[in-house]
C-alpha positions as CSV (number, residue, x, y, z in Angstrom):
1,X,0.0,0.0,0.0
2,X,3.0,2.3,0.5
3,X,4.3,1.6,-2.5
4,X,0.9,2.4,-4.1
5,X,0.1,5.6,-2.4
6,X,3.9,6.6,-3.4
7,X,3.2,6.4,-7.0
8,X,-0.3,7.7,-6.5
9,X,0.9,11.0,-5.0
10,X,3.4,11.4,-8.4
11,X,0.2,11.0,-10.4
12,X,-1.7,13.2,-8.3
13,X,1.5,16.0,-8.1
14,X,1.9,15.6,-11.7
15,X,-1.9,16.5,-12.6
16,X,-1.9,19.2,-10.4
17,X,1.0,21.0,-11.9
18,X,-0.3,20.9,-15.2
19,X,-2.8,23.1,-14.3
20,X,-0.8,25.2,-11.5
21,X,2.9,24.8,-12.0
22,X,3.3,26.9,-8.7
23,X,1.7,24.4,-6.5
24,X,4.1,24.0,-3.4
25,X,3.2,20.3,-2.4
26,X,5.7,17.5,-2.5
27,X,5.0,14.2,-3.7
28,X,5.4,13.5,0.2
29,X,3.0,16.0,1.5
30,X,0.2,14.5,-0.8
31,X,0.6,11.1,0.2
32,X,0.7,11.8,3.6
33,X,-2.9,13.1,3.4
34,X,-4.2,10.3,1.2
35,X,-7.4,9.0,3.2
36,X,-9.1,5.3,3.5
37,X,-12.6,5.9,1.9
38,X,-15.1,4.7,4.1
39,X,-16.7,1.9,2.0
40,X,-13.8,0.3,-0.1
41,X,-16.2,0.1,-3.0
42,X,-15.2,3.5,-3.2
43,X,-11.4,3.1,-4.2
44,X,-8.4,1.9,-1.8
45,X,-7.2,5.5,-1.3
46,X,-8.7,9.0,-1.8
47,X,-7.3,12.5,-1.8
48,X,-9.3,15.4,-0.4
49,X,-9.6,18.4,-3.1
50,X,-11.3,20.9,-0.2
51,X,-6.5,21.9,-0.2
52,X,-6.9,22.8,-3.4
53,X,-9.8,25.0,-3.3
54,X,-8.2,28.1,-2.6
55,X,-4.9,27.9,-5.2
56,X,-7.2,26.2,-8.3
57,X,-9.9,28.7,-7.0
58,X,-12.6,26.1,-8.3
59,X,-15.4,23.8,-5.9
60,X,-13.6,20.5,-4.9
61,X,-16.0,18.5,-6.8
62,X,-15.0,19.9,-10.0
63,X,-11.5,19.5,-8.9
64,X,-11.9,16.3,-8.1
65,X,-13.4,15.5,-11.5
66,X,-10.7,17.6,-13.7
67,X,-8.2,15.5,-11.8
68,X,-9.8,12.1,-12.1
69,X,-10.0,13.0,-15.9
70,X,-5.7,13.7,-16.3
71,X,-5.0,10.7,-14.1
72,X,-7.3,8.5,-16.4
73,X,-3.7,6.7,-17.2
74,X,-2.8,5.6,-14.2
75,X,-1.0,2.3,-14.8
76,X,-1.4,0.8,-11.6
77,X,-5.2,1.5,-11.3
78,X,-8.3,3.7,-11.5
79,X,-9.2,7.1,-10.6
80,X,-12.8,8.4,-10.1
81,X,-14.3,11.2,-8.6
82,X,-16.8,11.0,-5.5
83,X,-17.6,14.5,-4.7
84,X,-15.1,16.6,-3.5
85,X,-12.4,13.1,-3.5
86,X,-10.6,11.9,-6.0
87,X,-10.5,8.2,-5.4
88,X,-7.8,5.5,-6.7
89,X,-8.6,1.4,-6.9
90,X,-5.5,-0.9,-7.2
91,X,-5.7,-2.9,-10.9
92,X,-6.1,-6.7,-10.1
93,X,-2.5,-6.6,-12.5
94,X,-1.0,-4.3,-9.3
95,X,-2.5,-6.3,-6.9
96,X,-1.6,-9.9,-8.0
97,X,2.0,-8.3,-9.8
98,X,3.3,-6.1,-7.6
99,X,2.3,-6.7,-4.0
100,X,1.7,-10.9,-3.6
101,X,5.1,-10.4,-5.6
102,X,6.7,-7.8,-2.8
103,X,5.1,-10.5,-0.2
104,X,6.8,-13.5,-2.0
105,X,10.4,-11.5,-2.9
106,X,10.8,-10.3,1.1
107,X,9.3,-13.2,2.5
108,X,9.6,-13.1,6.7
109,X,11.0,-10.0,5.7
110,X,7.8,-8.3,4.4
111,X,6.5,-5.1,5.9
112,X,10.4,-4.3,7.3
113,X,12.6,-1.6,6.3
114,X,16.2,-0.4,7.3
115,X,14.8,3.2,8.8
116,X,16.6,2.1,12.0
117,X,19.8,0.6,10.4
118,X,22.9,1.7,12.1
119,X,20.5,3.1,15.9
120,X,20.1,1.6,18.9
121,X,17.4,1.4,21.1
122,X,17.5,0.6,24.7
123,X,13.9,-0.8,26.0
124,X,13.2,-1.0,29.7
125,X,10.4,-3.1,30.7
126,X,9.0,-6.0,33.0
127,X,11.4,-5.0,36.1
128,X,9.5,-7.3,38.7
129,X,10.2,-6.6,42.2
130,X,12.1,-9.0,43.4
131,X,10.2,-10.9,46.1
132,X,6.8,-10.0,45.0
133,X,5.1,-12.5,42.8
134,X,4.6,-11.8,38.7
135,X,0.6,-10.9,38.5
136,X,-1.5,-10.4,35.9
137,X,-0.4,-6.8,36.5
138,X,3.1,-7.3,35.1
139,X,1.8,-8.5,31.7
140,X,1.3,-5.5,30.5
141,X,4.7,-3.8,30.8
142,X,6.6,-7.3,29.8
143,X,4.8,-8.0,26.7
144,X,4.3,-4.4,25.7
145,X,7.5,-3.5,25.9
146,X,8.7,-6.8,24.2
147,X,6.6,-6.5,21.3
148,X,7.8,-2.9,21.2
149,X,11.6,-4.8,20.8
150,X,10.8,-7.2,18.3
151,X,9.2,-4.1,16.2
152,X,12.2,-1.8,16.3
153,X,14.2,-4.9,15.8
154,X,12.1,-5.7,12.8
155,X,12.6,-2.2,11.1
156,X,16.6,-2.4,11.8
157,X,17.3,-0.6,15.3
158,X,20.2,-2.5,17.3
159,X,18.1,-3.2,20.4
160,X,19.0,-4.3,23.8
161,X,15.9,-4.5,26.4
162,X,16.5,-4.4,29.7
163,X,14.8,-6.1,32.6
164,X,15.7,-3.4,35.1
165,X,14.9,-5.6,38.5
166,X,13.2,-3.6,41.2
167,X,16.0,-5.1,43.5
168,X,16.6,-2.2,46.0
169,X,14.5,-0.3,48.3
170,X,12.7,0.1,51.4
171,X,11.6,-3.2,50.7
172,X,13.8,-5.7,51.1
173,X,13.7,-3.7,54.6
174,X,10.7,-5.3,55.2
175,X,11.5,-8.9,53.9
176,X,15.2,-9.5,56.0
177,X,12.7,-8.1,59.0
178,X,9.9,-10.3,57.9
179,X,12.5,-13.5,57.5
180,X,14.3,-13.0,60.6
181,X,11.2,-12.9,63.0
182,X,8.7,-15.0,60.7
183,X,10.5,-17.6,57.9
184,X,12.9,-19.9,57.4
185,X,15.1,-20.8,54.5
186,X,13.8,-24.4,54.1
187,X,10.4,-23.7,53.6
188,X,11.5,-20.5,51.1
189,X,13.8,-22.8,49.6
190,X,11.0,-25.4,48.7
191,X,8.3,-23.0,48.4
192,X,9.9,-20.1,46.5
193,X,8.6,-16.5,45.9
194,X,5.4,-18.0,47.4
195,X,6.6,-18.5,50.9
196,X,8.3,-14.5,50.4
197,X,5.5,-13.1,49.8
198,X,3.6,-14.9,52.9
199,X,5.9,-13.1,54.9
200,X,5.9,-10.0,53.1
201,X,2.2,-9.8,53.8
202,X,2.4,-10.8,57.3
203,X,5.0,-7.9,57.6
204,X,2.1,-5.3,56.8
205,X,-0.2,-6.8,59.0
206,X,1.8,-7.0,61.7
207,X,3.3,-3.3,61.2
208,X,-0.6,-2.5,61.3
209,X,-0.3,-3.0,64.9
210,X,3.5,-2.6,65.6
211,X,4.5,0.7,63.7
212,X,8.0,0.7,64.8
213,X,8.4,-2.8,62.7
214,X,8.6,-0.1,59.8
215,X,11.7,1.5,61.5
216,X,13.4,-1.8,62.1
217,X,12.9,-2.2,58.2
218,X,14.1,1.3,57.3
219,X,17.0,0.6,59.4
220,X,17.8,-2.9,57.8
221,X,17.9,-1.5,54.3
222,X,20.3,1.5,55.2
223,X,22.4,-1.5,56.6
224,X,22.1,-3.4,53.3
225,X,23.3,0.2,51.3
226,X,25.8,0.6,53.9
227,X,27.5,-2.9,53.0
228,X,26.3,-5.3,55.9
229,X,27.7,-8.5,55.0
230,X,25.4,-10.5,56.4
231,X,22.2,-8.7,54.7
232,X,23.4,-8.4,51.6
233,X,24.0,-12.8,51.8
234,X,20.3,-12.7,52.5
235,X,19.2,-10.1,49.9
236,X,21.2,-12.2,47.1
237,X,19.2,-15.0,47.9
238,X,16.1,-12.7,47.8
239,X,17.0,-12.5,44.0
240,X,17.7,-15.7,42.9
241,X,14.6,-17.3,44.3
242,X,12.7,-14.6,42.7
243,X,14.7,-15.3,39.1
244,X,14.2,-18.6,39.3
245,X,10.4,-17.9,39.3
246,X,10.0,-15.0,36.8
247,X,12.5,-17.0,34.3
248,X,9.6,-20.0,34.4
249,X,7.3,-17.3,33.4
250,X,9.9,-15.6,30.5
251,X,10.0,-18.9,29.1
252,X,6.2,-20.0,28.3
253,X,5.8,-16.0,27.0
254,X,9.3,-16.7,24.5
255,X,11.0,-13.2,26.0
256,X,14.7,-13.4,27.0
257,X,16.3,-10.4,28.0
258,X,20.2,-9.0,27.4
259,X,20.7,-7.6,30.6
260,X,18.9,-8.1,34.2
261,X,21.3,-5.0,35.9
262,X,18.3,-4.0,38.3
263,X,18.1,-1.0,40.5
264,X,21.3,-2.0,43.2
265,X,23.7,-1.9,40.4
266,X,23.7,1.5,40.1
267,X,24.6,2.1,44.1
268,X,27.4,3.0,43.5
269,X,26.7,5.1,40.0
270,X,24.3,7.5,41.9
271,X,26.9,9.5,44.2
272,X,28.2,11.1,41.1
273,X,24.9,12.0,39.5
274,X,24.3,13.6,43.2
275,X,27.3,15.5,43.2
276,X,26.5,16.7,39.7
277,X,22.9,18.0,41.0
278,X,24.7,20.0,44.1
279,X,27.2,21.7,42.0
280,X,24.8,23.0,39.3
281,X,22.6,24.0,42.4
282,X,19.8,22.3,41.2
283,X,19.5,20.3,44.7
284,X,18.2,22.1,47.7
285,X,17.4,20.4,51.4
286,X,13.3,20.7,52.1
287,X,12.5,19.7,55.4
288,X,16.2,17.7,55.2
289,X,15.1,15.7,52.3
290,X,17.3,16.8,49.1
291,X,15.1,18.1,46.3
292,X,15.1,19.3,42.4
293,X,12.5,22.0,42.7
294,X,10.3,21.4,39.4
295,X,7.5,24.3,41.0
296,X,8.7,26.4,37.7
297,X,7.5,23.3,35.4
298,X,4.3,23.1,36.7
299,X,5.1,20.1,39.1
300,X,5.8,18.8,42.8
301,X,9.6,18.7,43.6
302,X,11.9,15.7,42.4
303,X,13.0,13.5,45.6
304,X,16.7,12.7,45.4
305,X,18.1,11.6,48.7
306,X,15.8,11.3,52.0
307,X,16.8,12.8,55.4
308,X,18.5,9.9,56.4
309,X,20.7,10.2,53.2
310,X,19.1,7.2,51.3
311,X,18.6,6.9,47.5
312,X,14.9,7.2,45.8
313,X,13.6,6.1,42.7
314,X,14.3,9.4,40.8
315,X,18.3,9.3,41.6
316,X,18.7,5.4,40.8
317,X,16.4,6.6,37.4
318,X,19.2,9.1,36.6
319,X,22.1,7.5,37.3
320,X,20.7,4.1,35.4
321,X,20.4,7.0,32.3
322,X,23.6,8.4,32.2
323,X,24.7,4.9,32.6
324,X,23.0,3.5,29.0
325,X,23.7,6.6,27.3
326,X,27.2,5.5,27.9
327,X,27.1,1.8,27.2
328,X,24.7,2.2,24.2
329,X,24.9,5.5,22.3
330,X,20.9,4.9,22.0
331,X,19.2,6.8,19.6
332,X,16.0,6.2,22.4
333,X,15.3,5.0,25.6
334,X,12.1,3.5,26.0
335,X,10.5,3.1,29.7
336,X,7.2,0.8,29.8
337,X,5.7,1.2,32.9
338,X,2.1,1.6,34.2
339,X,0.5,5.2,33.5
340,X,0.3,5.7,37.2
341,X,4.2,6.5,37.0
342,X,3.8,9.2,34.2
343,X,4.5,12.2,36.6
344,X,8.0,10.0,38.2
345,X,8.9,10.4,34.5
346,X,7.8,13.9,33.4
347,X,9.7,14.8,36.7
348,X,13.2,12.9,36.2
349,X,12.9,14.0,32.1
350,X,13.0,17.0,33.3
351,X,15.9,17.0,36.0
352,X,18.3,15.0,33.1
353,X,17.4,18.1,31.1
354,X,18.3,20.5,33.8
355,X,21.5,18.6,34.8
356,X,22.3,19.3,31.1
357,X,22.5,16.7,29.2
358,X,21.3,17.0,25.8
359,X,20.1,13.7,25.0
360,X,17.1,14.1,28.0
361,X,14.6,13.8,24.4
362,X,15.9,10.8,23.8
363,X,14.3,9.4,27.0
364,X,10.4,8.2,26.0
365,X,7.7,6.9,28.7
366,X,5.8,4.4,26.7
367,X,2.5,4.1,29.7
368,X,-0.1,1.7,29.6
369,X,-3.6,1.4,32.0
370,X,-4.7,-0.9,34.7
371,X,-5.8,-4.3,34.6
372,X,-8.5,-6.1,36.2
373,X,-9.8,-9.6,36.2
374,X,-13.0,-10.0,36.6
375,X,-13.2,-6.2,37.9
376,X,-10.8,-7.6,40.9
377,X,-8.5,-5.0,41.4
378,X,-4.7,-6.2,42.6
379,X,-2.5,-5.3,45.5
380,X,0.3,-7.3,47.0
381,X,0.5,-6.7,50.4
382,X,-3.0,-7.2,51.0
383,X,-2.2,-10.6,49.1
384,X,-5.6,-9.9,46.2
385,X,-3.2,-10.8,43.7
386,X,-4.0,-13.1,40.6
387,X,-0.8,-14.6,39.6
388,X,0.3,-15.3,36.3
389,X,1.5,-18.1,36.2
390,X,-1.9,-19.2,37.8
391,X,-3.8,-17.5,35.0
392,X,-1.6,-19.4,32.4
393,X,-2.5,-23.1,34.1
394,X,-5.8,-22.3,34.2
395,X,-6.2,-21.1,30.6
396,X,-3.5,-24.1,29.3
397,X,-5.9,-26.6,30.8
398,X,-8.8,-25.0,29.3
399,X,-7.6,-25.2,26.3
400,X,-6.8,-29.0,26.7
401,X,-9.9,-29.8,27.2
402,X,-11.5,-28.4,24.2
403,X,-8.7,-30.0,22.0
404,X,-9.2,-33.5,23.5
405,X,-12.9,-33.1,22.7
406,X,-12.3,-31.2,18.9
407,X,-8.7,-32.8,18.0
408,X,-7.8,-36.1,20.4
409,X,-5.5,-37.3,18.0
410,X,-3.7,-34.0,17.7
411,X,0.4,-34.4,18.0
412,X,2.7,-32.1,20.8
413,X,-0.9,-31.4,22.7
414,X,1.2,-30.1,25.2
415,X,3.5,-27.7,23.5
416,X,0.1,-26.6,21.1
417,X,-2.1,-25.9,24.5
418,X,0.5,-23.7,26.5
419,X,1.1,-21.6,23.1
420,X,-2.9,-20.9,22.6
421,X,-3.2,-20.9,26.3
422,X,-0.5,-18.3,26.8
423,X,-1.1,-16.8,23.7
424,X,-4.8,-16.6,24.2
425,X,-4.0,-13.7,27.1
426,X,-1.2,-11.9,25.9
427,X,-3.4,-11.6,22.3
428,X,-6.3,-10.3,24.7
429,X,-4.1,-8.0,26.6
430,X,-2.5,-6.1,23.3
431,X,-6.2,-5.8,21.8
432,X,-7.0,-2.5,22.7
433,X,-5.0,0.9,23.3
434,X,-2.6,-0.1,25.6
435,X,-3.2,3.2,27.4
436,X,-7.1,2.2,28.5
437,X,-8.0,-0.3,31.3
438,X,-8.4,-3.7,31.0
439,X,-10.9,-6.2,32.8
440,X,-10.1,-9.6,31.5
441,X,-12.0,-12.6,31.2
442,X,-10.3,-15.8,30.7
443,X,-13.1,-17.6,28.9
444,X,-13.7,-14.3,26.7
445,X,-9.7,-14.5,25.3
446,X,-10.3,-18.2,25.6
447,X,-12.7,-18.2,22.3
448,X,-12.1,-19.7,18.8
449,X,-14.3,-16.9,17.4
450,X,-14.7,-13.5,17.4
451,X,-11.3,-10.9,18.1
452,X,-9.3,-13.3,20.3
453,X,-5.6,-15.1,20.1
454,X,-7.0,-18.7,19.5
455,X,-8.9,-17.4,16.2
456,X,-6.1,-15.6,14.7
457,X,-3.7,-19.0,15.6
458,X,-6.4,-21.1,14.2
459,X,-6.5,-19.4,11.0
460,X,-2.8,-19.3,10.5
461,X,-2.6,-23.2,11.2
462,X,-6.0,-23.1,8.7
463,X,-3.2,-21.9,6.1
464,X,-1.2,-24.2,6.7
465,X,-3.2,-27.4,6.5
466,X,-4.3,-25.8,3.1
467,X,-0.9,-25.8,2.2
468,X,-0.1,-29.4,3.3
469,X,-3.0,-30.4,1.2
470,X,-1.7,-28.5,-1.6
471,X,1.5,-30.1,-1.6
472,X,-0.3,-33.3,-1.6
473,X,-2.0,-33.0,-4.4
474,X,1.2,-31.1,-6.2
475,X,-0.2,-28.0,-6.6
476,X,2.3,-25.4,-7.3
477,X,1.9,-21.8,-5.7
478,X,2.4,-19.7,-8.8
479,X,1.0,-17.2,-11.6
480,X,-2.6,-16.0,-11.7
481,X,-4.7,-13.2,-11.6
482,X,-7.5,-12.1,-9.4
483,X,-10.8,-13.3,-10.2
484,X,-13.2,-12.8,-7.1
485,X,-13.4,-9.9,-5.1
486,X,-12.5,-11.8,-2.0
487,X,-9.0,-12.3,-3.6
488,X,-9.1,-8.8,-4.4
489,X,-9.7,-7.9,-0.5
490,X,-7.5,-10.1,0.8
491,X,-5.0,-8.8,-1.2
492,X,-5.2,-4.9,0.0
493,X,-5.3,-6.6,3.9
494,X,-1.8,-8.0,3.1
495,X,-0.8,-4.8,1.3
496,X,-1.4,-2.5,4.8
497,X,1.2,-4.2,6.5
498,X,4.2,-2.5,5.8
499,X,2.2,0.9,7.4
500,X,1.0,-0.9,10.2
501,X,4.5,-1.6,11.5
502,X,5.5,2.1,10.9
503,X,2.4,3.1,12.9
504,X,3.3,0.6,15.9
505,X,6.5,1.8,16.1
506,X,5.5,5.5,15.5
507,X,2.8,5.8,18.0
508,X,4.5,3.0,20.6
509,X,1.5,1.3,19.8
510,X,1.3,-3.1,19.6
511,X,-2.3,-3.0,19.5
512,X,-1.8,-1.7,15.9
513,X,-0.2,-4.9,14.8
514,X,-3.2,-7.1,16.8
515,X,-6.2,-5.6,15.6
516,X,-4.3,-5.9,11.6
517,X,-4.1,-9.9,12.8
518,X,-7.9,-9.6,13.1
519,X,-8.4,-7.8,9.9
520,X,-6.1,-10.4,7.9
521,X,-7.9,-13.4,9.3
522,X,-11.3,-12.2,8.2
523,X,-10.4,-11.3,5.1
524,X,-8.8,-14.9,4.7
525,X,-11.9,-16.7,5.8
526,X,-13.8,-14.5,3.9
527,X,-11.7,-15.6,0.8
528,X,-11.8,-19.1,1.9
529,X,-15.6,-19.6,2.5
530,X,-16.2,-18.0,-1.2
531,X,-13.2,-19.7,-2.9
532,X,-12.1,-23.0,-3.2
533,X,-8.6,-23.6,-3.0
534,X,-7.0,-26.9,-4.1
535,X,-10.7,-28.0,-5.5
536,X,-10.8,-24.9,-7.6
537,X,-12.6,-25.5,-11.2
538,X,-9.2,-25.2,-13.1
539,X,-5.1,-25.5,-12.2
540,X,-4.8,-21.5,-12.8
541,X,-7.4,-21.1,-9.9
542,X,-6.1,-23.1,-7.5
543,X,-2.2,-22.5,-8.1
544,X,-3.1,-18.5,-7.7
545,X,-5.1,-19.0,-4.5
546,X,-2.7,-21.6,-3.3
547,X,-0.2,-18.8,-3.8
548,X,-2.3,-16.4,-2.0
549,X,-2.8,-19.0,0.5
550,X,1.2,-19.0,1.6
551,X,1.0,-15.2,1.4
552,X,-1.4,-14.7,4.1
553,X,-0.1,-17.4,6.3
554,X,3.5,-15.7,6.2
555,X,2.2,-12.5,7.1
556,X,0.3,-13.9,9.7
557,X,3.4,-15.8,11.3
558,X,5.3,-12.6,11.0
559,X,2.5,-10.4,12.5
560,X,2.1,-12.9,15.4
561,X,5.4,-13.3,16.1
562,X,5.5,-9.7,16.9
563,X,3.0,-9.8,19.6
564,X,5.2,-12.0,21.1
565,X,3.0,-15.2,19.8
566,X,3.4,-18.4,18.6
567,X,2.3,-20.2,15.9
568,X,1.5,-24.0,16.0
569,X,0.5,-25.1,12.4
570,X,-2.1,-27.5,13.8
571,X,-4.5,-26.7,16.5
């Protein structure tokens, strides 16, 4: 479609200045406000004439109708006028030449381009908190921010994402307190993150009545920044029970990560970024806490060290900055976190800017809503959590027992269940904007029909059992021309590609990619249900569709694959 609206700007551009040689518009500037008609019977794109109103002096109909008339030429389609809208259809010759041909020629490749060749691209996202269990909560930074990767990756960037482990803090306070008086490392050994969290939530209820138990944790964690031996033994094992747990979880979503440096390894990266603040005279001691005063910018003050002298969240942000701008050169640094953080980031932004450092645009807070299930809302230490790797056994069982009713004698039943199970939610989860709130419903993601993950992997493995029979039969996927209008659609679904990636990457937006899943898939059924494939009436027919057959399952693996899904090619 790029390609398309490319050449139909230079017709367009090439009209107009034979009437108005002084026209200022670039070939760019008209393709870039080339329009979708509403009803495709209408044409595949359309250019409004209301712009050229004023400098033709003439009523956009009769615009639109002069031009239509001196682009009557076009080689690779039609132009009519609607109105005030000059409107251009793709020729079946375009559509079964030049795009199923681009689709064949680029292959996995289709709809990438080298825009980001030779820039890198740092991506923060997951970053658990070590000791807290991964809830349906964390899904939406991890597989966000991972499809976000595989996108820039896709388009050229050199990426590198970054589980930045919430590993430090107040926190782990609370947990050597809650160990000492309340657990035991044979139980947490056997048990895992399970057993933490028991006592992290029994640390809350019992600081509930006990209030100094908070100072005893304050206390422990200025210990474990000060260098105590013997907490920092405990905290390390903190981490690698956690790991062992979230890495279960990495693995049935397909994510692996190039570095895990969490929050504690920048301790001892944050006393120069400190130092850098006092010097400029940016810091100032409120009430004996150190400050950036952000009143000027329309916000509350930046915390950088409390009055006992420990880090926060903003000074560990800054130093971990300064840090990759140094390792990686990045071109952008992308933070996925929950919208409730936006202000942390608008305020830290801000403080890298006045420290000076001109990269501070580089930095780009990516922020997606809450999520629900079943309109439960989630909160750790009051232990209303729905873990995820809960969610995925339940949904991985589901989805066994449909198959053992609808395929018994399917092969790898186990491998083919966790991959719609799993993909099931994470297809549910990028659905919608990423920014609005989610309430999810297992059996809802859970259906073969409608906008869900188990429809779009059961028409991919549809293709593919087409395919298989194709082969059979010796059917070659090659030549043709369009002959049903179902080809025809199918055929401009697989053409939007290329623009949906440049969208998704533009607008840090995944959900573009999943809802072009949805649209693919229907137009492929569509095109199945009204044309037969390997029984077509002659061998042109059914070596054309076969062909289009392998073009829409290799988009479909391609699209899927960057929504972090997998595709089983029998379900």
């Amino acid at each position: 479609m790029q390609y398309f609206k490319k050449k139909t700007a230079e017709k367009i551009l090439e009209a107009i200045t034979s009437v108005t040689p002084d026209v200022s518009f670039t070939a760019d500037e008209i393709a870039g406000m080339l329009e979708y008609p509403p009803d495709q019977t209408m044409g595949d794109v359309a250019f409004p004439c209301f712009r050229l109103s004023k400098i033709l002096r003439s009523a956009p109909p009769k615009i639109a109708a002069d031009l239509a008339e001196k682009t009557s030429d076009f080689e690779f389609g039609t132009a009519s006028a609607v109105g005030g809208y000059l409107n251009f259809k793709m020729s079946s010759d375009y559509l079964a030449g030049h795009v199923l041909g681009e689709i064949e020629e680029k292959g996995e490749k289709y709809g990438s381009s080298d825009i980001g060749k030779g820039k890198s691209v740092v991506l923060d996202y997951s970053s658990p908190n070590i000791c807290k269990p991964f809830h349906i909560g964390h899904l939406g930074t991890t597989v966000i921010g991972h499809s976000l990767k595989l996108l820039h990756e896709f388009v050229g960037y050199d990426c590198t994402g970054i589980n930045y482990l919430g590993d430090w803090g107040t926190q782990f306070g609370k947990q050597i307190v809650a160990f000492r008086k309340w657990g035991d490392r044979e139980t947490i050994e056997k048990g895992g993150i399970d057993e933490l969290v028991k006592i992290y939530v029994k640390f809350h209820e019992e600081a509930e009545k006990d209030p100094s138990l908070n100072n005893q944790a304050r206390a422990e964690f200025h210990k474990l920044e000060e260098g105590d031996e013997e907490n920092l033994e405990l905290w390390r094992w903190f981490v690698s029970v956690s790991l062992a747990e979230y890495n279960r979880t990495y693995k049935q979503l397909g994510i692996e990560f190039d570095s895990y440096k969490g929050e504690s390894f920048y301790t001892d990266k944050m006393p120069a970024q400190v130092q850098k603040l006092r010097e400029s005279g940016l810091m100032k001691i409120d009430d004996g806490a150190s400050i950036v005063d952000l009143s000027e910018y329309n916000m509350p003050p930046c915390l950088i060290l409390k009055k006992d002298g420990s880090t926060l969240y903003p000074t560990r942000d800054i130093a971990a900055a300064v840090y990759r701008k140094q390792t990686y050169d990045f071109e952008k640094c992308i933070y996925v976190t929950s919208s409730a953080q936006s202000l942390h980031f608008a305020q830290w932004f801000k403080v890298v800017e006045l420290m000076g450092y001109d990269w501070f645009d580089k930095l780009v807070h990516v922020p997606y809503g809450t999520v629900s299930v079943d309109g439960a809302k989630l909160a750790t230490r009051t232990g209303n959590v729905v873990l995820l790797k809960d969610l995925f056994r339940q949904s991985i069982e589901k989805v066994e027992e449909i198959m053992r009713e609808k395929n018994p004698d399917l092969d790898n039943k186990e491998d083919v269940a966790e991959a719609v199970g799993v993909g099931a939610i994470v297809f549910n989860y990028l659905f919608n904007s990423r920014i609005k709130d989610i309430n999810f419903t297992l059996d809802q993601a859970l259906s073969f029909e409608g906008s869900t993950g188990p429809y779009a992997q059961y028409t991919y493995a549809r293709t593919c059992s087409i395919l298989e029979k194709a082969k059979d039969a010796g059917i070659e996927a090659v030549g043709g021309v369009c002959t049903h209008e179902s080809e025809e659609a199918l055929l401009k679904t697989l053409s939007r590609f290329p623009e949906k990636i440049e969208a998704a990457i533009n607008e840090y937006e995944p959900s573009n990619i999943t809802r072009y899943i949805i649209d693919v898939c229907t137009a492929f059924n569509r095109f199945y249900r009204d044309c037969p494939i390997v029984t077509a009436e002659n061998d042109d027919m059914k070596k054309f569709r076969v062909r289009l057959t392998k073009a829409a399952g290799g988009v479909l693996k391609t699209a899927l694959h960057l929504i972090c899904m997998r595709t089983p090619e029998k379900i």
